[in-house]
N, C-alpha and C positions, 0 to 999 in steps of 0.2 A: 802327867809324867809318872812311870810304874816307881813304885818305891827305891827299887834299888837305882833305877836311876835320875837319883834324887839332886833339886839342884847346887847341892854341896860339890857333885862329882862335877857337875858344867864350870864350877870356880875353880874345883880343882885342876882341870883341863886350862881353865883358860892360865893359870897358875904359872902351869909347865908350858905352856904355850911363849910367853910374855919372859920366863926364863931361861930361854932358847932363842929369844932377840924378836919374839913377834908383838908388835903390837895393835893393839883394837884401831880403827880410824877414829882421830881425832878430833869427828864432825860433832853434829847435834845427838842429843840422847837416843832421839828416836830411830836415828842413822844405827848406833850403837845396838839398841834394841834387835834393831832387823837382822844385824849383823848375828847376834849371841843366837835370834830362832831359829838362823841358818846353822849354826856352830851344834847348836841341840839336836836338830834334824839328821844334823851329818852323825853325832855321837850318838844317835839312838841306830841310827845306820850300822855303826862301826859293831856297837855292842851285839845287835843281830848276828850278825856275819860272824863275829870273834865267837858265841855261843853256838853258830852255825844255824842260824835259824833265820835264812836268807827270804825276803818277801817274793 
């Protein structure tokens, strides 16, 4: 993960996420897990694009 986006910013996403009424599924860790590398993938996505540096 590049430094800026460090996994402080992925909590803090999930932060504002879960304060807007969403929440993680309630399954097994590893369920959880899968869920946060998709949520990573998608915000390393976002950050590209928002910087304009689209793949």
């Amino acid at each position: 993960m590049p430094a800026r986006l460090a996994p402080q910013l992925l909590a803090d996403i999930c932060q504002v996420l879960e304060r807007h009424g969403y929440q993680l599924p309630e399954e097994t860790p590893l369920v959880q897990e899968l869920v946060l590398a998709r949520v990573e993938y998608a915000l390393r996505d976002l950050v590209e694009r928002f910087e304009g540096r689209v793949r």
